[in-house]
ZADO-1210 file (C-alpha; in nm, 4 decimals, padded with zeros to 6 digits):
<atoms>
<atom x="-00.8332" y="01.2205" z="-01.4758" code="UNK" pos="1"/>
<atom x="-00.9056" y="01.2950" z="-01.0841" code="UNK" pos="2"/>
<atom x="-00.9060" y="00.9803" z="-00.8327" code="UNK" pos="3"/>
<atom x="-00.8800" y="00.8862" z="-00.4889" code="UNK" pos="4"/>
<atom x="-00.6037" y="00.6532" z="-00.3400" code="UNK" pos="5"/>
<atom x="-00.5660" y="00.4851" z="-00.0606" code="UNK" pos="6"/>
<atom x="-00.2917" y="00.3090" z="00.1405" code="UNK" pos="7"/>
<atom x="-00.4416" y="00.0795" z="00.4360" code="UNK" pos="8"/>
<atom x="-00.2614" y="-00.1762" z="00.7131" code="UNK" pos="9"/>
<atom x="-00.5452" y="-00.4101" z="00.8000" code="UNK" pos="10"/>
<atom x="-00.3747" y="-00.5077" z="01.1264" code="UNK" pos="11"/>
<atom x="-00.3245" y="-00.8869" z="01.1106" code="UNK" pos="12"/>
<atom x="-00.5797" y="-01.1660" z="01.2554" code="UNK" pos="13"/>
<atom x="-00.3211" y="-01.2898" z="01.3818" code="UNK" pos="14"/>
<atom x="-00.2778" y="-01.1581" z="01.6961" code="UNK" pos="15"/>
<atom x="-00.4740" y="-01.1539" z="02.0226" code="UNK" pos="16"/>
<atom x="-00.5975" y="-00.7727" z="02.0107" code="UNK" pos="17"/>
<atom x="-00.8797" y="-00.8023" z="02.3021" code="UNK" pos="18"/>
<atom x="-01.1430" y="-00.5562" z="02.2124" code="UNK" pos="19"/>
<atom x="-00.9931" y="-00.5095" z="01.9143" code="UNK" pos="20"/>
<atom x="-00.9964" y="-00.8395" z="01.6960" code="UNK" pos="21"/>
<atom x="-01.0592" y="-00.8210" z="01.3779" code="UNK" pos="22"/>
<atom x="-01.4448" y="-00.9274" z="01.3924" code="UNK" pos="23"/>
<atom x="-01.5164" y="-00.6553" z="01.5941" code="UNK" pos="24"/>
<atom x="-01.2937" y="-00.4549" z="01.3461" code="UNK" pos="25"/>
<atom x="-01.4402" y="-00.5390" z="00.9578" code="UNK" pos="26"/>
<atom x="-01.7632" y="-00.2968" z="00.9771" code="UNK" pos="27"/>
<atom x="-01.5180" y="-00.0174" z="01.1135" code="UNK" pos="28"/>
<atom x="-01.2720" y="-00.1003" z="00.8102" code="UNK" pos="29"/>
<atom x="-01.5285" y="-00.0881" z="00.5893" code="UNK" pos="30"/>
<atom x="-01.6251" y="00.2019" z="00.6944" code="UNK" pos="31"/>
<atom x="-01.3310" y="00.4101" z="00.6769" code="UNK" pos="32"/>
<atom x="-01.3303" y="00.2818" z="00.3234" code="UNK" pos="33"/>
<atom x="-01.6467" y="00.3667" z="00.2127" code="UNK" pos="34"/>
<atom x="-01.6143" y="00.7126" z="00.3663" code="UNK" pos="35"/>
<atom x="-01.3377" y="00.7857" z="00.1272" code="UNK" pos="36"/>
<atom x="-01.4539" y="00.6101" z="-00.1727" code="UNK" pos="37"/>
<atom x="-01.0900" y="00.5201" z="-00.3660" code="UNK" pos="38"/>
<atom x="-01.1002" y="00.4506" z="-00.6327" code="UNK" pos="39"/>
<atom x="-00.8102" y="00.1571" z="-00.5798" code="UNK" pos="40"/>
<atom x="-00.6040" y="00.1294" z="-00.2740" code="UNK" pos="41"/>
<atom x="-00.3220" y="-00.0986" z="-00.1396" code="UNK" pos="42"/>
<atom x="-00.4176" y="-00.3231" z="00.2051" code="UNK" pos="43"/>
<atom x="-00.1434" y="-00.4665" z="00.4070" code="UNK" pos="44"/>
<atom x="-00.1492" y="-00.7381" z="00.6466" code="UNK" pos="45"/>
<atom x="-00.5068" y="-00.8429" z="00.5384" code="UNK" pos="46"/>
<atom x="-00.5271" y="-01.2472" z="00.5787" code="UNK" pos="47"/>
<atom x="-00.7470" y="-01.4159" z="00.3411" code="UNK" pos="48"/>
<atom x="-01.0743" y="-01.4735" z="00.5177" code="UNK" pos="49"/>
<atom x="-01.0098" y="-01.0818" z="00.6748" code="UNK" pos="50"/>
<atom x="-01.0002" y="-00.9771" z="00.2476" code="UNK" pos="51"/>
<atom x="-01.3172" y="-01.1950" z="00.2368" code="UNK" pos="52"/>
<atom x="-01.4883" y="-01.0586" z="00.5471" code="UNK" pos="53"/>
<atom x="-01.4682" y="-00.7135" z="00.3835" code="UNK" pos="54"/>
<atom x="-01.5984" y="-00.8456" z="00.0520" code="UNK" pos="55"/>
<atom x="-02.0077" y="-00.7955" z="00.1112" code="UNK" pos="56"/>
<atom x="-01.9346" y="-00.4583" z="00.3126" code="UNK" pos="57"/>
<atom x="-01.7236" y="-00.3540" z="-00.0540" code="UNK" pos="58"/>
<atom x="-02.0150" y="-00.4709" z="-00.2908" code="UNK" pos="59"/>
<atom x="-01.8673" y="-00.2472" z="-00.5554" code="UNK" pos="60"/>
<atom x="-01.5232" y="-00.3442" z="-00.5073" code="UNK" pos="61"/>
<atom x="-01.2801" y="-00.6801" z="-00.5627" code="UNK" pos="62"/>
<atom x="-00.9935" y="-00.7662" z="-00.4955" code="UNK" pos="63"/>
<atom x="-00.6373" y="-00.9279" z="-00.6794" code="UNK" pos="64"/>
<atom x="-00.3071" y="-01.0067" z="-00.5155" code="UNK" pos="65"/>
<atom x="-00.1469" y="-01.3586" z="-00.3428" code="UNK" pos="66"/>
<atom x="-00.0653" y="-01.4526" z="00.0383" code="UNK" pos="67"/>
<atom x="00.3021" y="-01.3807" z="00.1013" code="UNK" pos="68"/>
<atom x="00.3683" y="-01.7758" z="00.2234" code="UNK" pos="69"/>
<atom x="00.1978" y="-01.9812" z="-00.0872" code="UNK" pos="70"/>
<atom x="-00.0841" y="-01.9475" z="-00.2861" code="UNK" pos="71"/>
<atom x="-00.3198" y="-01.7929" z="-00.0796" code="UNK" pos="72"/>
<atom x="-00.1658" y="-01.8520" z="00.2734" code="UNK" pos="73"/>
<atom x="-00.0554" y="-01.5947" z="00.4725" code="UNK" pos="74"/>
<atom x="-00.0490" y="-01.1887" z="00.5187" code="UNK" pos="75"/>
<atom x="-00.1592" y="-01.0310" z="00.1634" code="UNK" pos="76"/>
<atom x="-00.0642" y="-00.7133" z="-00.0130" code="UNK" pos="77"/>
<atom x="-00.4140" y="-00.7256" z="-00.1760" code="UNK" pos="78"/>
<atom x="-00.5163" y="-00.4450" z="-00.4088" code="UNK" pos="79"/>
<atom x="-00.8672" y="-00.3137" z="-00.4238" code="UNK" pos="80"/>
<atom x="-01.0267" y="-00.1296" z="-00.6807" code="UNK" pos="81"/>
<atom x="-01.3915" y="00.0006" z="-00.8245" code="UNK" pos="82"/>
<atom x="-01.4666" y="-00.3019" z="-01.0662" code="UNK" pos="83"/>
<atom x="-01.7395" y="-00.0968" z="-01.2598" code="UNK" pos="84"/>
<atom x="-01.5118" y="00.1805" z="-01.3512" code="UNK" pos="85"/>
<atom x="-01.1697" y="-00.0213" z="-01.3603" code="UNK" pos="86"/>
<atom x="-01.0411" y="-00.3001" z="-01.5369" code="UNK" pos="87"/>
<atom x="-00.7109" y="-00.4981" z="-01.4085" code="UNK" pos="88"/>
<atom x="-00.5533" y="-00.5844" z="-01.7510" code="UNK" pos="89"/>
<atom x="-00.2355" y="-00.7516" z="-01.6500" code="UNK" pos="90"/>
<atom x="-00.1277" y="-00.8007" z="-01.2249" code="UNK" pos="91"/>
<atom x="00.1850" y="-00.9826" z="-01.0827" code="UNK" pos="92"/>
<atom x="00.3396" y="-01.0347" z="-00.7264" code="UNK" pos="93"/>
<atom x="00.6952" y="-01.0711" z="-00.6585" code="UNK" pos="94"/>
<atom x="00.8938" y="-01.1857" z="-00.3157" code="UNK" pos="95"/>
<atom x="01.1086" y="-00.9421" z="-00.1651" code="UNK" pos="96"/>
<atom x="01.3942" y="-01.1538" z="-00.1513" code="UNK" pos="97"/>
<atom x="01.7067" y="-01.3523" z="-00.3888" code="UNK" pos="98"/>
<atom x="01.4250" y="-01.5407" z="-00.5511" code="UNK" pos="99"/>
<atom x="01.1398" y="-01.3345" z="-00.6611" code="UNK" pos="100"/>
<atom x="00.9546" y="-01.5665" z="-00.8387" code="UNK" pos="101"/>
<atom x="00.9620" y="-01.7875" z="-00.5199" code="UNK" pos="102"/>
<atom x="00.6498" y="-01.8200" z="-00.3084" code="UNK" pos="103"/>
<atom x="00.7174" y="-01.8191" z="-00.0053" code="UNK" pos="104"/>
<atom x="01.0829" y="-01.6660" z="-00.0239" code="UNK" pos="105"/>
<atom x="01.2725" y="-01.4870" z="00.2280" code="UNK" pos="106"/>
<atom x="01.5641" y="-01.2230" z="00.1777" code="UNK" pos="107"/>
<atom x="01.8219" y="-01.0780" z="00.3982" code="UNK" pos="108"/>
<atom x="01.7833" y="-01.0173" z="00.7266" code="UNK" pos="109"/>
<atom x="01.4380" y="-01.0245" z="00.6936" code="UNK" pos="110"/>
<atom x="01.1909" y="-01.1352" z="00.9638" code="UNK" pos="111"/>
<atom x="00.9007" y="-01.2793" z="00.7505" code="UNK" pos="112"/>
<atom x="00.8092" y="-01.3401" z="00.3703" code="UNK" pos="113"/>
<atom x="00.7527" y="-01.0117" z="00.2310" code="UNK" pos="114"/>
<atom x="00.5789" y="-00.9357" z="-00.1118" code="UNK" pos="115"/>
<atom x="00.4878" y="-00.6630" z="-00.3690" code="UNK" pos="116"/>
<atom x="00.1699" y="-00.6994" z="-00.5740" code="UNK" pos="117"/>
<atom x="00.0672" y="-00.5124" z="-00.8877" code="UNK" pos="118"/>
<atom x="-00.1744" y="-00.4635" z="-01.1530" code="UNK" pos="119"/>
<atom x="-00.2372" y="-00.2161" z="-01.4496" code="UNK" pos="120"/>
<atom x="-00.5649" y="-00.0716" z="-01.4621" code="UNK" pos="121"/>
<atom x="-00.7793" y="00.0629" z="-01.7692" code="UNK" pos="122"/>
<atom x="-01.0485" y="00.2651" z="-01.7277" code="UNK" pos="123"/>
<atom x="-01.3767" y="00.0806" z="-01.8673" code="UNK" pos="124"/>
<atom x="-01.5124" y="00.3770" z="-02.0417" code="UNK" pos="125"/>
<atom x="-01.1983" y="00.4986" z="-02.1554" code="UNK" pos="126"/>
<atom x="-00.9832" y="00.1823" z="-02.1995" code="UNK" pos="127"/>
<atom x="-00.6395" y="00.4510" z="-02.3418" code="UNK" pos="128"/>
<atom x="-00.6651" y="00.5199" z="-02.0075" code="UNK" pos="129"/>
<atom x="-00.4361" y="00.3135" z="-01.8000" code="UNK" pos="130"/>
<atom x="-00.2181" y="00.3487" z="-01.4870" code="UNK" pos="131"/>
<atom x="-00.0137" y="00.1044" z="-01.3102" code="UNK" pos="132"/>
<atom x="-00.0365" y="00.0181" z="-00.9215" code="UNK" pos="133"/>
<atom x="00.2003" y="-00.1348" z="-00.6838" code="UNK" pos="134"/>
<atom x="00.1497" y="-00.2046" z="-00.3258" code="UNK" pos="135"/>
<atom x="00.3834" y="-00.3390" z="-00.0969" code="UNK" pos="136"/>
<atom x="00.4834" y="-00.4346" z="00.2640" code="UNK" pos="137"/>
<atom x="00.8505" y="-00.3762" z="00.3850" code="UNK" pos="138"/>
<atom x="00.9784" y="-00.5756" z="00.6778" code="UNK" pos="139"/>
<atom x="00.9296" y="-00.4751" z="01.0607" code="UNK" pos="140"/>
<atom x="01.2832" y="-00.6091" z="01.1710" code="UNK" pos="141"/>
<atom x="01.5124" y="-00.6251" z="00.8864" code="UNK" pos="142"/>
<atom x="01.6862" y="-00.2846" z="00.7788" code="UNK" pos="143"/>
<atom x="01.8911" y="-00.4622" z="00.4863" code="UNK" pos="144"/>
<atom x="01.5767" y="-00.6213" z="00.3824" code="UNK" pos="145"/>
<atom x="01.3734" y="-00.2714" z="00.3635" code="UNK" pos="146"/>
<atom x="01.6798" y="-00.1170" z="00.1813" code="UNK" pos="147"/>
<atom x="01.7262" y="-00.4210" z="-00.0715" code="UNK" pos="148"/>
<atom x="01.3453" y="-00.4649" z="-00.1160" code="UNK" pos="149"/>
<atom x="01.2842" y="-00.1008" z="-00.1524" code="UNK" pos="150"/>
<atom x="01.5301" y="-00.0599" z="-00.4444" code="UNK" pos="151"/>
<atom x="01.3654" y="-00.4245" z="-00.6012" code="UNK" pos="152"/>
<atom x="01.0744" y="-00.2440" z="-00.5751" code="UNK" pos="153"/>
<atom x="01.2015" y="00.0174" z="-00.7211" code="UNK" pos="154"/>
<atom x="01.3528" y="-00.2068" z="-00.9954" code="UNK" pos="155"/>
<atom x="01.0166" y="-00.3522" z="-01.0646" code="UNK" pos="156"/>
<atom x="00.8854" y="00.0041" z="-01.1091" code="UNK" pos="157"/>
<atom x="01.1178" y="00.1092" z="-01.3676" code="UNK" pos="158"/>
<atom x="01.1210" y="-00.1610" z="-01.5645" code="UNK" pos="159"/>
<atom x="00.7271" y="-00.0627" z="-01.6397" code="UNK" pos="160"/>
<atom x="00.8161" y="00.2810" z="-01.6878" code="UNK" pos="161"/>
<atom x="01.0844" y="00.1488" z="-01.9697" code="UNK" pos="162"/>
<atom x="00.7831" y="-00.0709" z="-02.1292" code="UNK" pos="163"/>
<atom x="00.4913" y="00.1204" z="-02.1027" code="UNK" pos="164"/>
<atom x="00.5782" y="00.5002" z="-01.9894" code="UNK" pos="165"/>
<atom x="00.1982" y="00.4719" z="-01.8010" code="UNK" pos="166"/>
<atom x="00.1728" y="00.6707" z="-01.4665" code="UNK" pos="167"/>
<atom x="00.2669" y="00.4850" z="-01.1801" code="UNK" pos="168"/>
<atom x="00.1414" y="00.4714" z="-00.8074" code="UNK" pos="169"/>
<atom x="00.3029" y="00.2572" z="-00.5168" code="UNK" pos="170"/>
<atom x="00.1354" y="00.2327" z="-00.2026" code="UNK" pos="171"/>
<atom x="00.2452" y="00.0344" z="00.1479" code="UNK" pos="172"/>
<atom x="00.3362" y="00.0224" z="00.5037" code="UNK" pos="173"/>
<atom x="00.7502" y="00.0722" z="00.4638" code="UNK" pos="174"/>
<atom x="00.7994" y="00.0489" z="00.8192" code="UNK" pos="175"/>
<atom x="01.0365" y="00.3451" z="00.7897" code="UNK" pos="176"/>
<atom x="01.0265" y="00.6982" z="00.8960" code="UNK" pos="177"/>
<atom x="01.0714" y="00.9909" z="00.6898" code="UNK" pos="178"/>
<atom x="01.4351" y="01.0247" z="00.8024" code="UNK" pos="179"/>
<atom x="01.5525" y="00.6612" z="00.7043" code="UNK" pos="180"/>
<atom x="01.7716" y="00.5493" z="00.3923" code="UNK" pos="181"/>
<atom x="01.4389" y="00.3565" z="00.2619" code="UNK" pos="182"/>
<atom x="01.2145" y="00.7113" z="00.2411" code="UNK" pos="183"/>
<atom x="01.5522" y="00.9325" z="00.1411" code="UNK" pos="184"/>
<atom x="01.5959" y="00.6683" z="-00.1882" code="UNK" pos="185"/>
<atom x="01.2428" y="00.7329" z="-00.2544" code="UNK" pos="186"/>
<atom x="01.2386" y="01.0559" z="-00.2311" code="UNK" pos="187"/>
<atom x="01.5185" y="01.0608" z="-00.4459" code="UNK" pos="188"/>
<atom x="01.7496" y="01.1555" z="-00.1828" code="UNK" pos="189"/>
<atom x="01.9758" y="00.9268" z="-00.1789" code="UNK" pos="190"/>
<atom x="02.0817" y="00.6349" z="-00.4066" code="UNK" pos="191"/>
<atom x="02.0703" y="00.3080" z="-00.2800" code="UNK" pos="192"/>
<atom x="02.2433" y="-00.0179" z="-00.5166" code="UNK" pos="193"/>
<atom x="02.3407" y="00.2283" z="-00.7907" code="UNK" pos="194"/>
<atom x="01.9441" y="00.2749" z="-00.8482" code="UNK" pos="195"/>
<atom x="01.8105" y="00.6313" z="-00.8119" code="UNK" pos="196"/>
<atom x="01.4267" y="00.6516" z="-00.7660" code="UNK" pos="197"/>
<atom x="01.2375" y="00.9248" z="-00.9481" code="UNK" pos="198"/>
<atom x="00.8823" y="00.9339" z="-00.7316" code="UNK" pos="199"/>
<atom x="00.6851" y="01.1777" z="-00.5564" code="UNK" pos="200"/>
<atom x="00.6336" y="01.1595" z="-00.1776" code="UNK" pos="201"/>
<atom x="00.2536" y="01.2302" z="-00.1236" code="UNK" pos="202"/>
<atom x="00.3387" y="01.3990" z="00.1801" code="UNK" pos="203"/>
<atom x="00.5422" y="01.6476" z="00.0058" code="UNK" pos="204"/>
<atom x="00.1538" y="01.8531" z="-00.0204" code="UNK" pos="205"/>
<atom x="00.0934" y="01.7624" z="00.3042" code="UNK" pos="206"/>
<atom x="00.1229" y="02.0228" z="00.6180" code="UNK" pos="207"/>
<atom x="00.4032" y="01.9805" z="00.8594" code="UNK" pos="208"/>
<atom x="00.4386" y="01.7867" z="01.1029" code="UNK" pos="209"/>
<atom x="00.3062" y="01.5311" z="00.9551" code="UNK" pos="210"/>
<atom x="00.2633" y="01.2724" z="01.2519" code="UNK" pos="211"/>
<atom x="00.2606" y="00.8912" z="01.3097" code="UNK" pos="212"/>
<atom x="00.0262" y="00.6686" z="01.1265" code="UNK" pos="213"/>
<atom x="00.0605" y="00.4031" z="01.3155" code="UNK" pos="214"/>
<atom x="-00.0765" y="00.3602" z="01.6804" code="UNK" pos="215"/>
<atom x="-00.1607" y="00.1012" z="01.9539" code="UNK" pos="216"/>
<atom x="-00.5423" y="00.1725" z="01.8836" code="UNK" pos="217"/>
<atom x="-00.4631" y="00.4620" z="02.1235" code="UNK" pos="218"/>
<atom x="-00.4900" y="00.7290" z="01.8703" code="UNK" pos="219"/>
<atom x="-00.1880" y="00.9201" z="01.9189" code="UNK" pos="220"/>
<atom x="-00.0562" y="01.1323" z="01.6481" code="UNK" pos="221"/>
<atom x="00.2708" y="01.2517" z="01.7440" code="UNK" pos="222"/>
<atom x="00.5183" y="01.0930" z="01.5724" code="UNK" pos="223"/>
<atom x="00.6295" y="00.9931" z="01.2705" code="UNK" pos="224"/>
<atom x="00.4077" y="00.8100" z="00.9531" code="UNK" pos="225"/>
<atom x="00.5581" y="00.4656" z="00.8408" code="UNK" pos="226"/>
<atom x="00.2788" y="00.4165" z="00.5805" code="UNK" pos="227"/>
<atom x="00.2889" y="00.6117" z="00.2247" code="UNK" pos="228"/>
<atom x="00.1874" y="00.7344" z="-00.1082" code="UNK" pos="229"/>
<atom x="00.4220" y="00.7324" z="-00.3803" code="UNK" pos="230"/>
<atom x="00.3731" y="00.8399" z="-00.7262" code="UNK" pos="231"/>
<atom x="00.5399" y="00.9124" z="-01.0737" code="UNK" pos="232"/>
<atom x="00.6149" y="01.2785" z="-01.1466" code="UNK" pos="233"/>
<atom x="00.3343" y="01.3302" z="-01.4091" code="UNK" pos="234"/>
<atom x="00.0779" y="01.2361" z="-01.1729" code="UNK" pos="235"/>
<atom x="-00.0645" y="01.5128" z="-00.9454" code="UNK" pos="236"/>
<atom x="-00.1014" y="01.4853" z="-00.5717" code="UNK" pos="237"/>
<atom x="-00.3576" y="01.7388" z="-00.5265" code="UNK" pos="238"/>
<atom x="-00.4191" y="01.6664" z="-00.0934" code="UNK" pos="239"/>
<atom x="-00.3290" y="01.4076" z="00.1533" code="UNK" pos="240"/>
<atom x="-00.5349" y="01.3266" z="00.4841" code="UNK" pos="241"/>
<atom x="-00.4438" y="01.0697" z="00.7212" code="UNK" pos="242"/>
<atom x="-00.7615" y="01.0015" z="00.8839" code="UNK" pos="243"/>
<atom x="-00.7605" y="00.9468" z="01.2280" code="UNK" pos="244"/>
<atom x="-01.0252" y="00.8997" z="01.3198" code="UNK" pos="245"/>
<atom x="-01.2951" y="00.6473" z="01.4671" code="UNK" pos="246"/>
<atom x="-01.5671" y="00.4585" z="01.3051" code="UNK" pos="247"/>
<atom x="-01.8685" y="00.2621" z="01.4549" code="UNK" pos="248"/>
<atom x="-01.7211" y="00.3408" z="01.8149" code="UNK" pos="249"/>
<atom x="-01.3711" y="00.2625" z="01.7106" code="UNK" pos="250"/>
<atom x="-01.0329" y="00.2621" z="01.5578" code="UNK" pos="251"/>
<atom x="-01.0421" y="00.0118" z="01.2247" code="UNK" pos="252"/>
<atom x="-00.6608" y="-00.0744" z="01.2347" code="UNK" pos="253"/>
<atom x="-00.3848" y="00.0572" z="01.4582" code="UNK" pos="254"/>
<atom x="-00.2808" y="00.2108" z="01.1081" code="UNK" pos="255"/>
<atom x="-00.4492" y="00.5227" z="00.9992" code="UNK" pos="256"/>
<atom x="-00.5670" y="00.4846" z="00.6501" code="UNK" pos="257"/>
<atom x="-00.3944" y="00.7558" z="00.4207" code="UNK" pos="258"/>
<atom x="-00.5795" y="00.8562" z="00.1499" code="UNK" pos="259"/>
<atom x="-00.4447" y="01.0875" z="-00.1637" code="UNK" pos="260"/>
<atom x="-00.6259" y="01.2835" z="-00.4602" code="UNK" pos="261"/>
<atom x="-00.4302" y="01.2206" z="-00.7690" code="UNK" pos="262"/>
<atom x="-00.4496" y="01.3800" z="-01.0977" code="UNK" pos="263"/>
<atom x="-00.3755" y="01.1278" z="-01.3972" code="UNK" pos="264"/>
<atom x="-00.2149" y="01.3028" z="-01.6842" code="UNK" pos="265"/>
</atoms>
């Protein structure tokens, strides 16, 4: 079973981005998206009215996943998907922090609330069909709160794989470069809180360098990515493009989108 995936930071409304506010941003956004097509992919940063902004551009898609403060205050780790071909069956958010179950929680060292949001997915024409998503958000300042919420992620992860053995894919902005402890766990690397991750790095297919996926809406690529694609080993990364380029005059985050083919099993 073939389908696209895509990781995308928003950029936040909160901020005073000139030019680049979000209302001038949201047809660009959608474009990108509808460009690529995914069938499901993980947003980061996207407030609540941005999420709903996108809605009648995305007349095919909606939308599941909580505000990182309470209820539905706050930056979202919302995940999109195809409603006419998928089903969410069963979806969940946790806090990246001592008290997971805590809206609004914070953990460590980090800066802000930070979240991870999942579903599992059926396909509506074959309902055997199912997969499990994750998309998450990692923190900008804290580097004990990426490690610690990288291996809860991680945590959260296996703990499906011990229940339902379906194929897996986590999406997000990790605010870490390849070279950092949080990418080297997940790339199985190294082994962080006696936990040793067993995922695929999307970018293992792709074509060195690789280059920065996030920008000051200048469009720079040198660098290196922050945002990523992870999957379970039975599921096939067949390509990788970080696209880079600009829609309806434009860049539609100061994120490139990155978008993977996957092969389900």
């Amino acid at each position: 079973m073939d389908m696209t995936v895509m990781t995308f930071n928003l950029r936040t409304i909160a901020v005073k981005d000139g030019d680049n506010i979000w209302g001038n941003r949201v047809g660009r956004a959608a474009a990108v998206i509808l460009h690529h097509r995914p069938l499901v992919f993980g947003t980061q940063e996207g407030h609540l009215s941005m999420l709903q902004d996108l809605e009648p551009h995305l007349p095919d898609y909606t939308w599941l996943g909580e505000g990182r403060e309470v209820g539905r205050s706050g930056e979202h780790c919302a995940i999109f998907y195809r409603k006419d071909v998928l089903e969410a069956i069963e979806q969940g958010q946790f806090w990246l922090s001592e008290q997971p179950d805590e809206p609004g929680s914070k953990g460590w060292d980090t800066m802000c609330p930070r979240v991870c949001t999942w579903a599992r997915f059926r396909y509506r024409q074959n309902p055997d069909q199912q997969f499990v998503f994750f998309n998450t958000h990692l923190d900008h300042k804290g580097q004990e709160a990426r490690r610690r919420g990288i291996a809860m992620v991680w945590r959260a992860i296996r703990k499906e794989l011990d229940a339902s053995g379906l194929p897996i894919i986590l999406t997000g902005d990790f605010n870490s470069q390849p070279q950092s402890d949080v990418v080297k766990f997940m790339r199985g690397q190294i082994t962080l809180e006696g936990e040793q991750m067993a995922m695929t790095d999307a970018y293992s297919v792709y074509p060195e360098p690789i280059g920065r996926t996030s920008h000051p809406f200048s469009g720079d690529a040198e660098g290196n990515p922050i945002d990523y694609i992870f999957t379970t080993p039975e599921v096939k990364v067949r390509g990788v493009i970080i696209d880079r380029g600009q829609y309806e005059g434009g860049y539609p985050s100061d994120h490139y989108p990155v978008i993977a083919e996957v092969s389900l099993p």
